[in-house]
C-alpha positions in Angstrom: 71.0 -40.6 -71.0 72.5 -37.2 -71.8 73.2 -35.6 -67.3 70.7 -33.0 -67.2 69.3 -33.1 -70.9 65.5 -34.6 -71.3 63.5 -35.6 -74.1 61.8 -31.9 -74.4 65.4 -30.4 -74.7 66.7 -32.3 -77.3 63.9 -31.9 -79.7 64.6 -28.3 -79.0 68.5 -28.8 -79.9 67.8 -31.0 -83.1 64.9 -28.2 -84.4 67.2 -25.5 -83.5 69.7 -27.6 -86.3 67.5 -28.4 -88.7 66.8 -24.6 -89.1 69.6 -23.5 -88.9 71.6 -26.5 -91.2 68.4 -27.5 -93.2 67.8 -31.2 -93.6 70.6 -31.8 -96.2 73.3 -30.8 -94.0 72.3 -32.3 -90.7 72.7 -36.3 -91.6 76.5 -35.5 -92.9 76.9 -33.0 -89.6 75.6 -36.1 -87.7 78.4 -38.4 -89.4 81.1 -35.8 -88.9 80.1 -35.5 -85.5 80.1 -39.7 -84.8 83.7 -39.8 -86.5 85.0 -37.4 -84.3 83.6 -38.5 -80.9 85.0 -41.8 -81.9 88.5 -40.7 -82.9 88.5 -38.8 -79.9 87.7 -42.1 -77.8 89.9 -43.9 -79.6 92.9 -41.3 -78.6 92.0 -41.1 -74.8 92.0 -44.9 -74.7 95.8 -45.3 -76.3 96.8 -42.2 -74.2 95.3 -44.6 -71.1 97.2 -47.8 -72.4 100.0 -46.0 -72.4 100.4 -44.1 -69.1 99.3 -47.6 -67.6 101.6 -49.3 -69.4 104.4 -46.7 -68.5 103.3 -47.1 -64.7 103.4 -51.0 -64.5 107.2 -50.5 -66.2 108.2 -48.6 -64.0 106.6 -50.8 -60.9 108.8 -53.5 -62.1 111.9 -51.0 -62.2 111.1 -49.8 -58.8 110.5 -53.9 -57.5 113.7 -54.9 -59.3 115.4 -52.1 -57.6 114.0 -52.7 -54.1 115.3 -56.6 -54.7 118.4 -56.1 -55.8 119.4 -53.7 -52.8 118.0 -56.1 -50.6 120.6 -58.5 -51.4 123.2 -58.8 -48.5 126.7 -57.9 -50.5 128.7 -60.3 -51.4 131.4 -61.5 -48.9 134.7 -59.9 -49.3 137.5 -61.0 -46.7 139.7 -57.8 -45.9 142.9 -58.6 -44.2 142.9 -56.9 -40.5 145.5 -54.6 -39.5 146.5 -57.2 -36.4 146.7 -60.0 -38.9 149.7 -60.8 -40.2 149.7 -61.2 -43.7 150.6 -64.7 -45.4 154.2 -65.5 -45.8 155.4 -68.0 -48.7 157.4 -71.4 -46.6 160.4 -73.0 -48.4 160.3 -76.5 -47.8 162.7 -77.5 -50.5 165.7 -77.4 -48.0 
């Protein structure tokens, strides 16, 4: 339940506390401590959602990018230097 804690252990922790806090104190130290455990799991689970979130964004970016270069370019016709270029004909005369 608790790694390497047993039974005999914690009886020894929560005697320790009720000596040393008194019986008053320890419920409300108890709900303090329950609050923060929780708000602490509560922060390391958005901090997860986000850097997973951030990671599948930039997956996308990275599979977009890997897409779009894989495109052959566009065709472009570029006149050769043996060509001769194309002349305008009169045939009005």
């Amino acid at each position: 339940m608790f790694g390497s804690l047993g039974m005999p252990e914690l009886i020894v922790i929560f005697v320790i506390a009720l000596i040393i806090f008194g019986p008053r104190k320890l419920p409300e130290l108890g709900r303090s401590l329950g609050k923060s455990l929780a708000e602490f799991k509560k922060a390391s689970n958005e901090l997860r959602n986000t850097l997973e979130e951030e990671i599948r964004i930039d997956e996308q970016r990275t599979t977009e990018a890997a897409k779009t270069s894989a495109q052959p370019p566009a065709a472009t016709t570029v006149p050769h230097a043996e060509e001769e270029p194309l002349r305008k004909v009169d045939h009005s005369a």
